[in-house]
C-alpha positions as CSV (number, residue, x, y, z in Angstrom):
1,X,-9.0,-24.7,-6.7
2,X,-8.0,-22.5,-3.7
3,X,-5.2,-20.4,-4.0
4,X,-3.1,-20.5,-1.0
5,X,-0.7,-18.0,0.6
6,X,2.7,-17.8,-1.8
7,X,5.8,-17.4,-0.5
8,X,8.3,-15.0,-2.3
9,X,11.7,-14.6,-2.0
10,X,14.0,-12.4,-4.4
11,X,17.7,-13.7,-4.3
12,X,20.0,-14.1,-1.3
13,X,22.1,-11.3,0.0
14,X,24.6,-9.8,-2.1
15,X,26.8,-6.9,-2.0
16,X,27.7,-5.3,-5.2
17,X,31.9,-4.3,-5.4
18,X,33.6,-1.2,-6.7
19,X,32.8,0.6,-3.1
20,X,36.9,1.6,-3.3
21,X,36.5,3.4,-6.1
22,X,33.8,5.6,-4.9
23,X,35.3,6.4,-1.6
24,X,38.8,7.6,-1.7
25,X,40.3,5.9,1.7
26,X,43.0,7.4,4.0
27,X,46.1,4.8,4.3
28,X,48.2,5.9,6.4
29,X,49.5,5.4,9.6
30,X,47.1,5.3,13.0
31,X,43.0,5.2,13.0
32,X,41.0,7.3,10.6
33,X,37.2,7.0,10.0
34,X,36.3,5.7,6.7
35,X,33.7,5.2,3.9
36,X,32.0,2.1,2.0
37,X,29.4,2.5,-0.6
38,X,27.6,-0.7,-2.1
39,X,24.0,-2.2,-3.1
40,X,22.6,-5.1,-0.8
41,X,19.7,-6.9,-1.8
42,X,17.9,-9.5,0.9
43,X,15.8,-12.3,1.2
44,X,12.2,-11.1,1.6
45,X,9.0,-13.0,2.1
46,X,5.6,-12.5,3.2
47,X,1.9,-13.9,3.5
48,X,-1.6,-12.7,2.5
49,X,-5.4,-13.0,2.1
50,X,-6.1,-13.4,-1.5
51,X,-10.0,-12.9,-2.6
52,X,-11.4,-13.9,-5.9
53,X,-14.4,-12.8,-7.5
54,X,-17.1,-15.1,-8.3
55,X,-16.9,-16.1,-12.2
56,X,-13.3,-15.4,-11.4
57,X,-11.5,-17.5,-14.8
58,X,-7.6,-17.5,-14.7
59,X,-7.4,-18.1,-18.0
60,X,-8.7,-15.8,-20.6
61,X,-9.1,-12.3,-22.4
62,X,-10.4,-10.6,-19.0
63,X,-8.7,-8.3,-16.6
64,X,-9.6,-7.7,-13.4
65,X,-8.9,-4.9,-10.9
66,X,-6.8,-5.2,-8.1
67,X,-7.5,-3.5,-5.0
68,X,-4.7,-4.1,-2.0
69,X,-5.6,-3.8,1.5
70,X,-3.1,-2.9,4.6
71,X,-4.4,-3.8,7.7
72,X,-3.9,-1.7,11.4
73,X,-1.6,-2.7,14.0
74,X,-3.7,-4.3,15.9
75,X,-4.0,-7.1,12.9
76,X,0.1,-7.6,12.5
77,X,1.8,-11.0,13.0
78,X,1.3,-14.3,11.7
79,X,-2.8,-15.0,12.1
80,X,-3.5,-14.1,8.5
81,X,-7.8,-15.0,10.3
82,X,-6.7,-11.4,12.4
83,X,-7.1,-9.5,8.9
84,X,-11.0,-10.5,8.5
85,X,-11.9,-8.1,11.8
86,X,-12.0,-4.8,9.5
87,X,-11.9,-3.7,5.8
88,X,-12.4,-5.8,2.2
89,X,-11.2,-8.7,4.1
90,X,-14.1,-9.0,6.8
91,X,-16.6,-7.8,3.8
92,X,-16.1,-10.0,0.8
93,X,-17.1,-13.2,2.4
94,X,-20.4,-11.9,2.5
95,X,-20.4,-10.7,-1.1
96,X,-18.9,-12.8,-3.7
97,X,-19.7,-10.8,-6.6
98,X,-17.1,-8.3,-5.4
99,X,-16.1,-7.1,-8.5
100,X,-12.5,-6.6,-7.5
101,X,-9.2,-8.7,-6.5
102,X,-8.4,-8.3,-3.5
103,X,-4.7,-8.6,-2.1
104,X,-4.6,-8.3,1.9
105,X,-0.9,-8.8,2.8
106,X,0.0,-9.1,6.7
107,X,2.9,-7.2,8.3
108,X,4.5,-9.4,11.1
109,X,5.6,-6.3,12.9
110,X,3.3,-3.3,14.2
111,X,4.6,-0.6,13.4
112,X,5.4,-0.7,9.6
113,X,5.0,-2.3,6.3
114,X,8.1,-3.0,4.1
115,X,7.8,-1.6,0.9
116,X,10.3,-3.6,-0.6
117,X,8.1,-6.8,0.8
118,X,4.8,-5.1,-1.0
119,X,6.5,-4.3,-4.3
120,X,6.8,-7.9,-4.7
121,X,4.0,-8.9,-3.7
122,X,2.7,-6.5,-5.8
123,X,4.9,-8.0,-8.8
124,X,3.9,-11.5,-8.3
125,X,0.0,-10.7,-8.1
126,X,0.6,-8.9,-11.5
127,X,2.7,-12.1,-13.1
128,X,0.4,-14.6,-12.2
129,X,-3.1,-13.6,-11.8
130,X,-5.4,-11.7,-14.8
131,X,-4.7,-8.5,-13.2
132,X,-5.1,-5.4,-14.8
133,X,-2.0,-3.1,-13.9
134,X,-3.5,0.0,-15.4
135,X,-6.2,-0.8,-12.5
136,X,-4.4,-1.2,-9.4
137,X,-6.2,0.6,-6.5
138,X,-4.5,0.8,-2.9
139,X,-6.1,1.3,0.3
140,X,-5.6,1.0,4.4
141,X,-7.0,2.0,7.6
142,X,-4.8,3.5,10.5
143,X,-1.5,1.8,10.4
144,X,-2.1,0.7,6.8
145,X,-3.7,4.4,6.3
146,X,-0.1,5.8,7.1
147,X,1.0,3.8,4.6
148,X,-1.3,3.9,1.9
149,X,0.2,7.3,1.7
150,X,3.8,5.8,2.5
151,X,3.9,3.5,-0.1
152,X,2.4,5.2,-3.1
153,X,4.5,8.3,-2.2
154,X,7.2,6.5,-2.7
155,X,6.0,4.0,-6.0
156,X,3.2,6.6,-7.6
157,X,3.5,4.7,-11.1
158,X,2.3,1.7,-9.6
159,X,-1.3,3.1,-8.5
160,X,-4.5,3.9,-10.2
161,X,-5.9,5.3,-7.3
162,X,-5.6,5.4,-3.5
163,X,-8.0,5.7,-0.3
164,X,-6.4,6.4,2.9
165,X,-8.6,5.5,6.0
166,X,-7.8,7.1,9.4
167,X,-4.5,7.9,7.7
168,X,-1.0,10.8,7.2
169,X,1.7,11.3,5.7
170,X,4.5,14.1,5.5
171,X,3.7,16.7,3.5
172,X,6.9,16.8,2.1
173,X,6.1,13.9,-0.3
174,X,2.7,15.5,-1.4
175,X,4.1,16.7,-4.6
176,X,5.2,12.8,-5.5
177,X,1.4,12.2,-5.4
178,X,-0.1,14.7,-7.5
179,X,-1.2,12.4,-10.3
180,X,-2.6,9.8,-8.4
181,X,-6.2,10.5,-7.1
182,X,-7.0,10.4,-3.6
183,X,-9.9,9.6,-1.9
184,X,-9.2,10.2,2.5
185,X,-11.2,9.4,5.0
186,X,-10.9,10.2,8.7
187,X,-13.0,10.6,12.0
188,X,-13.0,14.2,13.3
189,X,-12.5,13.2,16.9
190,X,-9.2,10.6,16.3
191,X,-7.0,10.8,18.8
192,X,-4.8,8.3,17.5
193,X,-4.1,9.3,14.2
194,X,-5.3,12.8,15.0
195,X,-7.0,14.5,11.3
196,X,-4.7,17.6,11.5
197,X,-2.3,15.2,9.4
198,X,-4.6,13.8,7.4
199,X,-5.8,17.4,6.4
200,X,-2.0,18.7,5.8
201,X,-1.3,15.9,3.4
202,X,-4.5,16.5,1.4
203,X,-4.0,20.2,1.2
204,X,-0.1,19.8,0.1
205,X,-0.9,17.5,-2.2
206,X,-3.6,19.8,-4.0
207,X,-1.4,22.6,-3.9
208,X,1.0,20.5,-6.1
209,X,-1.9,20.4,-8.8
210,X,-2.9,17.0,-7.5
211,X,-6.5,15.5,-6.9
212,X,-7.3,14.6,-3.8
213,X,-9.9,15.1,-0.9
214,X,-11.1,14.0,2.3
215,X,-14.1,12.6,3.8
216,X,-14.5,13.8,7.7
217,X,-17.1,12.3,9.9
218,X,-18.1,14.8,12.6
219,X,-18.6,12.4,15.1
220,X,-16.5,9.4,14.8
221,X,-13.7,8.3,16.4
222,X,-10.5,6.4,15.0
223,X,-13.2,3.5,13.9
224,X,-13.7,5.3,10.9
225,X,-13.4,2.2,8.3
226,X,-16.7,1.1,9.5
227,X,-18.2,3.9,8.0
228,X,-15.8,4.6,5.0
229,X,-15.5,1.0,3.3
230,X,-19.6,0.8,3.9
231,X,-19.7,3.8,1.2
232,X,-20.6,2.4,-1.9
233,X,-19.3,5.3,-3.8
234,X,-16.0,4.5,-2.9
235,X,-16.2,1.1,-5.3
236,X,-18.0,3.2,-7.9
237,X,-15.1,6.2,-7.7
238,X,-12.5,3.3,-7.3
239,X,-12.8,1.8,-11.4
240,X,-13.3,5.6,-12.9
241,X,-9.4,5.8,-12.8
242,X,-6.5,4.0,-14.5
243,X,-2.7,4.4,-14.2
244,X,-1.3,7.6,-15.5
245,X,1.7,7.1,-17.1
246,X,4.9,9.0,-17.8
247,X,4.7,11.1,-20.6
């Protein structure tokens, strides 16, 4: 049986009380600026390629691992047959026996992902499939490179291990990354998603104590996913971690 494209949605829109008590307002005569405080959570949804090994059971002892995909811009909208150009999703119709899940959400807007929109997606994948949450890899090229570092930055207990493609991020964040390896890759002549950030982020993040390093293909371009998810160490380096978790 195929498995379609789910639609999630967490809750509608709420707004949580109590914002008085936090900020002390002015009431008294004539205009003064003022303060609210609350928590709002919102409807949320999305759609994505879902790939199943062969031999795939759903039922059963084994776990698999999950690799997630986030396309470039040029793949946003709602054509989920866009995210087949480039990356695991154009590859693993070819080869069956790809021994991971793979999860290739689509952002309808290009210029960002929604975290919020991949933690759920991420939560659902992990509630109903025979996923192995100490084996959750995370991976992108360009736009999805940015946010391969984005996303993890900002959720690094989620993530085995990550693999940036034509990527960056700001430094600032490296130290929020240090126990996740990283795996970069990037062309040395980009001029999109020019490697001086790419370099920055893999630097700060090794000066926090982390592990990560970088790939850099003398003369490619910003195409460098055609090269970077043909290397088939990348799917042998991928499995050799698991989740570190808080100690």
């Amino acid at each position: 049986m195929r498995i379609a494209n789910w639609l999630v949605i967490l809750g509608m829109a709420t707004l949580v009380a109590g914002c008085a008590a936090q900020h002390r307002w002015t009431l008294a005569e004539g205009q003064h600026p003022q303060a609210y405080q609350g928590k709002v959570t919102r409807v949320v949804s999305g759609r994505f390629l879902l790939f199943l090994p062969a031999g795939f059971k759903a039922h059963g002892k084994e776990r698999y691992p999950l690799l997630i995909f986030l396309h470039g811009s040029g793949e946003a909208g709602v054509d989920l047959e866009k995210l087949k150009a480039h990356g695991p999703p154009e590859f693993v119709a070819a080869r069956p026996d790809f021994p991971f899940i793979v999860a290739s959400p689509q952002s309808t807007s290009g210029g960002s992902f929604d975290p919020a929109e991949l933690n759920l997606m991420l939560d659902e994948l992990l509630a109903r499939l025979p996923a192995d949450p100490d084996r959750v890899y995370l991976t992108g090229l360009s736009l999805g490179g940015i946010w391969t570092y984005g996303w993890a930055s900002m959720n690094p207990q989620r993530f085995a291990a990550i693999a940036p493609v034509c990527g960056r991020w700001e430094p600032e964040d490296a130290c929020k990354l240090k126990h996740v390896p990283i795996w970069a890759f990037h062309g040395a002549r980009d001029d999109a998603v020019p490697i001086e950030g790419d370099e920055a982020m893999i630097a700060a993040i090794n000066a926090c104590g982390g592990n990560a390093k970088i790939s850099v293909y003398p003369d490619v371009g910003h195409d460098v996913w055609n090269v970077a998810y043909g290397e088939p160490k990348l799917y042998e380096w991928l499995p050799q971690h698991k989740r570190a978790h808080a100690k």
